[in-house]
GUTI-813634 format. One line per field, with one value per residue (C-alpha): residue number from 1; x, y, z; residue in three letters. Coordinates in steps of 0.1 Angstrom, whole numbers. Layout:
N
i = (NUM,...) $
east = (X,...) $
north = (Y,...) $
up = (Z,...) $
aa = (Ala,...) $
# end
This chain:
427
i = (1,2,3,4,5,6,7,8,9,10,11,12,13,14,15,16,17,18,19,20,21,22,23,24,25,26,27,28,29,30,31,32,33,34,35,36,37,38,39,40,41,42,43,44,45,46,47,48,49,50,51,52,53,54,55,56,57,58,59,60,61,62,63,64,65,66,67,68,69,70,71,72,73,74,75,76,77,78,79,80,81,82,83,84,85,86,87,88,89,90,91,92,93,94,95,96,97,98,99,100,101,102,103,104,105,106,107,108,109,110,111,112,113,114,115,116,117,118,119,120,121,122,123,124,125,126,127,128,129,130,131,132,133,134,135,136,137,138,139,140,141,142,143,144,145,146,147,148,149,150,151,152,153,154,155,156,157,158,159,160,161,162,163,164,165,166,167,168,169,170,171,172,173,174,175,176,177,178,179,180,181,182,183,184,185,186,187,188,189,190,191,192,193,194,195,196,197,198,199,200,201,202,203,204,205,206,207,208,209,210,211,212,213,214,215,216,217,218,219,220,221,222,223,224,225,226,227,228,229,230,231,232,233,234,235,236,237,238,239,240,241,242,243,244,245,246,247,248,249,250,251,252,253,254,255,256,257,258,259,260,261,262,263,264,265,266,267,268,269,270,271,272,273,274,275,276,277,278,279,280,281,282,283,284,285,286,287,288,289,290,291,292,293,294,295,296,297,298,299,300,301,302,303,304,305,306,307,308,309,310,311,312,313,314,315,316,317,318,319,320,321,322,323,324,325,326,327,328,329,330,331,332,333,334,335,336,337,338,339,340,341,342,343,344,345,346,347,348,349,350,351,352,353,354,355,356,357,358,359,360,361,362,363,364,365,366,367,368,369,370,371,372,373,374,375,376,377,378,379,380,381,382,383,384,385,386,387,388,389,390,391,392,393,394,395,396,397,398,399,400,401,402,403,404,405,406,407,408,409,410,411,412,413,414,415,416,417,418,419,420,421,422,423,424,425,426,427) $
east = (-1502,-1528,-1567,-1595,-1622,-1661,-1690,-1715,-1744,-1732,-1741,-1706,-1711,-1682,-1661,-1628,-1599,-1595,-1559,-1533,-1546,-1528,-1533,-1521,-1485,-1477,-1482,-1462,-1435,-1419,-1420,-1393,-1369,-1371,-1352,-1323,-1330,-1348,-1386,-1412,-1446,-1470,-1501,-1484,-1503,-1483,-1493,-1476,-1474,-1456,-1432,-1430,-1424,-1399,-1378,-1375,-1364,-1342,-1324,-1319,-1303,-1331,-1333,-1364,-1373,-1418,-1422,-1456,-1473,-1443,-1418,-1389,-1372,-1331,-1331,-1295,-1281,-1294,-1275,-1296,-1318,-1333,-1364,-1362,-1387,-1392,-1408,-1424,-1446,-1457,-1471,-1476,-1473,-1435,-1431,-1439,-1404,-1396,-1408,-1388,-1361,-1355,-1368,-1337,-1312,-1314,-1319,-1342,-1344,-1380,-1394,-1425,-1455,-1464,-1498,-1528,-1555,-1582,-1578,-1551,-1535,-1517,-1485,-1487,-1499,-1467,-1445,-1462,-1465,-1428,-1419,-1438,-1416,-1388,-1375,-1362,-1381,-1366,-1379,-1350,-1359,-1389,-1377,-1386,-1352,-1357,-1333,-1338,-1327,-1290,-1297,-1273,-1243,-1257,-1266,-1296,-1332,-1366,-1382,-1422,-1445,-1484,-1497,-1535,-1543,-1569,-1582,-1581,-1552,-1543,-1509,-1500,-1515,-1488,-1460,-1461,-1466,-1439,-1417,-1428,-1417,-1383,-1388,-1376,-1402,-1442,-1458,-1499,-1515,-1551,-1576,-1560,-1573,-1588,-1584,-1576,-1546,-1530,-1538,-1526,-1496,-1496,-1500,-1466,-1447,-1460,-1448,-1415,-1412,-1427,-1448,-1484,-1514,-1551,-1547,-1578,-1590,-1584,-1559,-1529,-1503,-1469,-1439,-1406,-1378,-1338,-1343,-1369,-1364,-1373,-1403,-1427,-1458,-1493,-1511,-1549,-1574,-1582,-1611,-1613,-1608,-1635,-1662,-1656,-1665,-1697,-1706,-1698,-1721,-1749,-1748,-1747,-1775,-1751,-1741,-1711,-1681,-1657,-1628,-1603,-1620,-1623,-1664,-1659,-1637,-1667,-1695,-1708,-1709,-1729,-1754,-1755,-1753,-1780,-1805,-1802,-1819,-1786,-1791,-1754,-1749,-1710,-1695,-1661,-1639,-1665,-1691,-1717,-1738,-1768,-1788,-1818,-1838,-1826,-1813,-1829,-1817,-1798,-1783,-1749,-1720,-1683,-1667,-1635,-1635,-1658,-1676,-1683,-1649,-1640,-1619,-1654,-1673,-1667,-1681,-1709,-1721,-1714,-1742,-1768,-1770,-1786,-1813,-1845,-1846,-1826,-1800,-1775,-1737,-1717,-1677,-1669,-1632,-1621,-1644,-1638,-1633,-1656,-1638,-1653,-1689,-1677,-1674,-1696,-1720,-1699,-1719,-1752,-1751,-1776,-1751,-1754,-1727,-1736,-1701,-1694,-1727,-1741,-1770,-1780,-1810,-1805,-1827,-1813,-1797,-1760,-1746,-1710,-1683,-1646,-1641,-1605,-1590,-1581,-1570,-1578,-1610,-1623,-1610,-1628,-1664,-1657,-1653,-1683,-1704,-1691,-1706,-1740,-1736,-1753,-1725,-1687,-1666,-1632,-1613,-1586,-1551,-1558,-1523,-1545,-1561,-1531,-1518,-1545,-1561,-1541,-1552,-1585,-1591,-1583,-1605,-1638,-1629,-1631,-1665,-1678,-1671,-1663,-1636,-1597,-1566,-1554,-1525,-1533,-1512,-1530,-1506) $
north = (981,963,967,948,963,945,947,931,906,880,845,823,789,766,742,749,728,737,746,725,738,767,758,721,736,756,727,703,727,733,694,689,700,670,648,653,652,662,667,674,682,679,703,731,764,795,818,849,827,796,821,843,811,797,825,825,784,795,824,794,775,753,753,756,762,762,748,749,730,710,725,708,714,702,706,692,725,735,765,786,776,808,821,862,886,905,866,854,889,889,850,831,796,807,803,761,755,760,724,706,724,718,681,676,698,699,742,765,810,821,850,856,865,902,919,908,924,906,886,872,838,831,807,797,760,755,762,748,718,722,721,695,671,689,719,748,776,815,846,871,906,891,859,821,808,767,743,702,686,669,631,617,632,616,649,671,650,661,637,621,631,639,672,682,712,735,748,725,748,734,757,736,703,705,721,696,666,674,677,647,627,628,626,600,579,584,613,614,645,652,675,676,695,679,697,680,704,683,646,656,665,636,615,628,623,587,583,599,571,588,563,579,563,579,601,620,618,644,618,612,587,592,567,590,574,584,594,606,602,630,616,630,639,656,686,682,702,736,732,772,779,757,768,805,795,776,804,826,803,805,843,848,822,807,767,754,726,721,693,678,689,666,668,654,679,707,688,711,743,717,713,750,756,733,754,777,764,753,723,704,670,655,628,617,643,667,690,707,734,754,785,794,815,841,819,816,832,804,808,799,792,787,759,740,711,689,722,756,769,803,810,809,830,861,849,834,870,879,852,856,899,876,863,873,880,882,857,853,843,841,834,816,813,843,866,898,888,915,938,932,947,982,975,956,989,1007,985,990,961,964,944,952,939,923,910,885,881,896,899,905,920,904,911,948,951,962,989,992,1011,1014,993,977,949,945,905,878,861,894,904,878,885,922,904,882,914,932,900,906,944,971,990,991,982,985,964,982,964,929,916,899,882,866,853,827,829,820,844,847,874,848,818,839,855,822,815,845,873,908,913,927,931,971,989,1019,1045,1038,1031) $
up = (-619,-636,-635,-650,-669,-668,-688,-675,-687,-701,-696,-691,-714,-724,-706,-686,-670,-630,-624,-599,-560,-551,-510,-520,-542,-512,-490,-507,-518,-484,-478,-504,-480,-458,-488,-510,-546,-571,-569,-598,-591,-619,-621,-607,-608,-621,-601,-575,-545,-562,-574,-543,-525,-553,-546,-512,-516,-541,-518,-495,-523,-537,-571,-586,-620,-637,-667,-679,-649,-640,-610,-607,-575,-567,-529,-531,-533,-500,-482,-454,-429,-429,-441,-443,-433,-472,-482,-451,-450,-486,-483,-445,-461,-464,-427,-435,-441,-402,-394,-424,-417,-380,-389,-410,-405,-367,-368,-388,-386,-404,-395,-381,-406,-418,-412,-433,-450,-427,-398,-375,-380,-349,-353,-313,-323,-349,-321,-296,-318,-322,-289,-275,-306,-281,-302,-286,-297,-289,-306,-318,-334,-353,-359,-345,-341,-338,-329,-321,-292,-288,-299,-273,-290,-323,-336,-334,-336,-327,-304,-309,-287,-285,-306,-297,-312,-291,-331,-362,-379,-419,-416,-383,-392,-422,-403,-376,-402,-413,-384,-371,-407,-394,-353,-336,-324,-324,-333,-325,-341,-324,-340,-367,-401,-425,-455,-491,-488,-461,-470,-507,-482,-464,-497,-506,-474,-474,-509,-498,-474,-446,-422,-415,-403,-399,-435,-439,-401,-374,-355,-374,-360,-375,-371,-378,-400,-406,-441,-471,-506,-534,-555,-584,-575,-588,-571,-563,-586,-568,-552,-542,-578,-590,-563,-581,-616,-606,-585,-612,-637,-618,-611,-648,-655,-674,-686,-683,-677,-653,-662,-639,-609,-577,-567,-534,-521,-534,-512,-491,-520,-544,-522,-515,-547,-553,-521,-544,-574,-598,-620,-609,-626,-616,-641,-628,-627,-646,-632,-652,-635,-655,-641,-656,-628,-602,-572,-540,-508,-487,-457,-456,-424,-433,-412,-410,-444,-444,-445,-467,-466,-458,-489,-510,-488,-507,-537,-523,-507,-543,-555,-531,-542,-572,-551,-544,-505,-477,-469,-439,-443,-410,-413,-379,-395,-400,-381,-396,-435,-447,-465,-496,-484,-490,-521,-532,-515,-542,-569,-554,-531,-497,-475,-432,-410,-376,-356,-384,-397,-432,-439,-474,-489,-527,-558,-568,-598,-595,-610,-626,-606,-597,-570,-553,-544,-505,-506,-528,-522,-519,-554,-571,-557,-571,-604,-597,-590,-619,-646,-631,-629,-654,-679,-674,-640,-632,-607,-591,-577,-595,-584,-553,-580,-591,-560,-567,-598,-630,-660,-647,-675,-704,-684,-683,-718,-730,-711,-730,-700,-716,-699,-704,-683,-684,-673,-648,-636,-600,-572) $
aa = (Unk,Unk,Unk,Unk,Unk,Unk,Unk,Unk,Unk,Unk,Unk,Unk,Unk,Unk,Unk,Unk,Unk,Unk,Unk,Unk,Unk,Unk,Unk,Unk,Unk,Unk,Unk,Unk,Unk,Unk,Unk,Unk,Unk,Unk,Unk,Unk,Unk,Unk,Unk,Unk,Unk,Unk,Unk,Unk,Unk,Unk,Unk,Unk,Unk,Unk,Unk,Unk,Unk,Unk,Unk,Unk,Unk,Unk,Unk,Unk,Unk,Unk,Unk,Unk,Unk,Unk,Unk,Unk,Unk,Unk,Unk,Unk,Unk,Unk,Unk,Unk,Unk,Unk,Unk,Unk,Unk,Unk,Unk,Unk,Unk,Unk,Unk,Unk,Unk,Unk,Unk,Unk,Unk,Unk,Unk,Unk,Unk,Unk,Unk,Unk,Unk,Unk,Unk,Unk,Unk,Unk,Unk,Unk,Unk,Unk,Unk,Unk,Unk,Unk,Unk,Unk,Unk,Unk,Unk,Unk,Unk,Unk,Unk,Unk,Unk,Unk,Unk,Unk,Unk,Unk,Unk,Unk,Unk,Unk,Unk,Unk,Unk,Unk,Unk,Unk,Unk,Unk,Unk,Unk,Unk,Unk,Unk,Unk,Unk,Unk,Unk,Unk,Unk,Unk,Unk,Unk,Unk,Unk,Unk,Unk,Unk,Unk,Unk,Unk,Unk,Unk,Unk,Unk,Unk,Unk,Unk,Unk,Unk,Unk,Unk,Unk,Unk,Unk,Unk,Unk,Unk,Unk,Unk,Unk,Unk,Unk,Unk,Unk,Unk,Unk,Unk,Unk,Unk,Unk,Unk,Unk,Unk,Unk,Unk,Unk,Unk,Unk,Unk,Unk,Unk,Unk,Unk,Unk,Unk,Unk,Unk,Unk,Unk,Unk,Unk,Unk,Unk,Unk,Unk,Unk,Unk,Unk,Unk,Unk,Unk,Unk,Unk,Unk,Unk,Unk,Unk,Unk,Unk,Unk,Unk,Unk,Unk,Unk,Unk,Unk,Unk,Unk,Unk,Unk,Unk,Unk,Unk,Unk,Unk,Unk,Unk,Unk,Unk,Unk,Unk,Unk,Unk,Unk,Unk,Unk,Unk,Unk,Unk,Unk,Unk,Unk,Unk,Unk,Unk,Unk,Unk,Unk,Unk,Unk,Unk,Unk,Unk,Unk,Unk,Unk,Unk,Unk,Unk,Unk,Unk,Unk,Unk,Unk,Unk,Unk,Unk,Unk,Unk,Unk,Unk,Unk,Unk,Unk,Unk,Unk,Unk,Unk,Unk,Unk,Unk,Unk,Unk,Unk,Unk,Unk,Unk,Unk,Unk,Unk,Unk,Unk,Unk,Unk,Unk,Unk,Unk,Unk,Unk,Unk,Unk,Unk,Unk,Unk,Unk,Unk,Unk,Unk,Unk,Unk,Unk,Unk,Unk,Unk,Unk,Unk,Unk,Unk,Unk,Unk,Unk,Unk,Unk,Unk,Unk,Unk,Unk,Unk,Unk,Unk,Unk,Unk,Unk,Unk,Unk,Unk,Unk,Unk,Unk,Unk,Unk,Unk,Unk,Unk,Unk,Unk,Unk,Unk,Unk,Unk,Unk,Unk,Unk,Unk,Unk,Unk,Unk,Unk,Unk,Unk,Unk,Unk,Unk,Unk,Unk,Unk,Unk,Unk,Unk,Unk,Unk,Unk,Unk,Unk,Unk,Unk,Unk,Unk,Unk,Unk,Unk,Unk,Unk,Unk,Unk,Unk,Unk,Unk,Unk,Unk,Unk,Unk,Unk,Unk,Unk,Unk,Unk,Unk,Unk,Unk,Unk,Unk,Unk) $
# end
């Protein structure tokens, strides 16, 4: 097991290129198996999930093979319709091969997700979503066994129908999508999410030869054909990824570039970012941020995309233990996504937890510590903390931070970080 080792105090400066999304690759990798054929996806990040997933296609008989940023992916060679339990628990965006699946091949077996560090994610509104396209949806010792309706003895089909979902859900938006690519008839998708993860989705179906109108709305109307075609495609710039290295700038008062990023989908954390006193200047695909003075303490909500999202709102606690007064962060996603505040306590944070408010009491200087990893985002505002904190930190159970974050280590190495990657004997 690995661990990272901090020194703290540095200012980052430099420029760096923002990987291929994460939340987009596992979005658009269970897609491929509505078509035949050979897929390559540029811009692909290498990373624990893209491989924990590309194992779990390739146990079903998909070949896939990373080069660099390019996956190529030869869902011709397609065996099992079954997704097992040791993937689907070790990643949840496994279980988005249940609505391609049953889409095209009439029957699907995934298992239902494993526990989570923080948080439950209910699957009701994929199979509710599911069944109202008229799949018949039975649960067998931990599996969701699927199966499409009998198209008048012309095979197995799922039917269009009307999906509202009671909670914009990004997992079910893209499940359903899906699903619905391949439905006979007219599928009308209410509430649906907006996140750049699913239109970047939706981009692809479309170019696959799927018929979708309303891309980038919360009311998608989807016209189902007979077939999809395997196409090339590019993955969106990691927004998630990006919103960490700005924050992690202007923590450390420091200058510098982000290349091949997409601004628009970081809105709402520039003008936060922004509140807080951070000189942002966006050229194209390029954002430069500079930090000169402590920030000040801003409030911040998360909410569904157009809004602050969730997935930054570790890092963000992490930034405003920079600020001179008390701030406020409530997570009205994922209610109890706090278990980075004993940590951070750990480094000399003063964090106190209402129901899922924080309230943070900013201006102290941190202290370096031995602190762990409990899930991803979480992992990375340890790191955040520790580039602010006094002396030498260590960073226990990085492998979160790989899930997500592609050598990390090297990227703020080359920003001027003083950090390293170590082995540890800690299980």
């Amino acid at each position: 097991m690995d661990k990272f080792v901090i020194y703290g105090g540095k200012p980052l400066s430099g420029r760096i290129a923002i990987s291929g999304a994460k939340n987009a690759s596992l979005a658009l990798m269970p897609a491929t198996l509505l078509a035949q054929g050979v897929f390559h996806l540029h811009n692909t990040p290498n990373l624990r999930d893209v491989w924990t997933l590309s194992r779990m296609l390739g146990e079903m008989g998909v070949h896939c093979e990373l080069n660099g940023q390019d996956l190529f992916m030869d869902t011709s060679t397609l065996t099992s319709f079954e997704a097992p339990y040791e993937h689907v628990k070790k990643m949840r965006a496994s279980f988005h091969v249940l609505g391609p699946l049953v889409a095209r091949y009439g029957q699907a077996k995934v298992s239902l997700p494993g526990g989570c560090a923080w948080g439950p994610r209910p699957v009701d509104l994929h199979l509710k979503g599911l069944e109202k396209l008229g799949a018949e949806i039975t649960l067998e010792a931990g599996y969701v066994v699927a199966k499409a309706p009998s198209n008048n003895g012309n095979g197995a089909r799922l039917r269009g129908a009307k999906v509202h979902f009671d909670i914009s859900s990004v997992g079910a938006t893209e499940n359903i999508m899906s699903a619905a690519a391949l439905a006979k008839g007219t599928t009308l998708i209410t509430n649906a999410a907006l996140e750049p993860e699913v239109t970047a989705q939706a981009r692809m179906l479309v170019k696959m030869g799927a018929k979708i109108e309303g891309i980038g709305t919360s009311t998608l109307e989807i016209e189902g054909v007979d077939e999809l075609k395997a196409v090339t495609e590019e993955t969106i710039p990691d927004r998630i990824e990006a919103g960490t290295f700005l924050i992690a700038a202007a923590m450390t008062r420091g200058k510098i570039t982000l290349e091949k990023t997409n601004p628009y989908h970081l809105s709402a954390v520039i003008a936060k970012l922004e509140e807080a006193g951070c000189e942002i200047d966006v050229t194209g695909e390029e954002i430069t941020i500079a930090m000169n003075d402590a920030p000040k303490p801003v409030d911040m909500t998360t909410a569904v995309y157009p809004g602050f999202p969730t997935d930054l709102q570790a890092q963000w606690m992490a930034f405003m233990l920079c600020a001179n007064g008390t701030s406020k962060i409530t997570d009205t996603i994922y209610t109890d996504r706090f278990k980075h505040v004993p940590e951070l306590l750990r480094l000399g944070a003063d964090v106190e937890m209402l129901d899922n408010t924080a309230i943070i009491n900013g201006g102290k200087q941190l202290s370096g510590a031995t602190v762990m990893s409990t899930d991803l985002r979480a992992s990375a505002s340890l790191i955040l903390a520790a580039l602010v904190a006094e002396d030498r930190s260590e960073i226990l159970r990085v492998y979160h931070l790989d899930r997500g974050y592609e050598a990390i280590e090297k990227r703020l190495q080359a920003l001027g970080a003083n950090i390293r990657r170590e082995r540890t004997a800690e299980f």
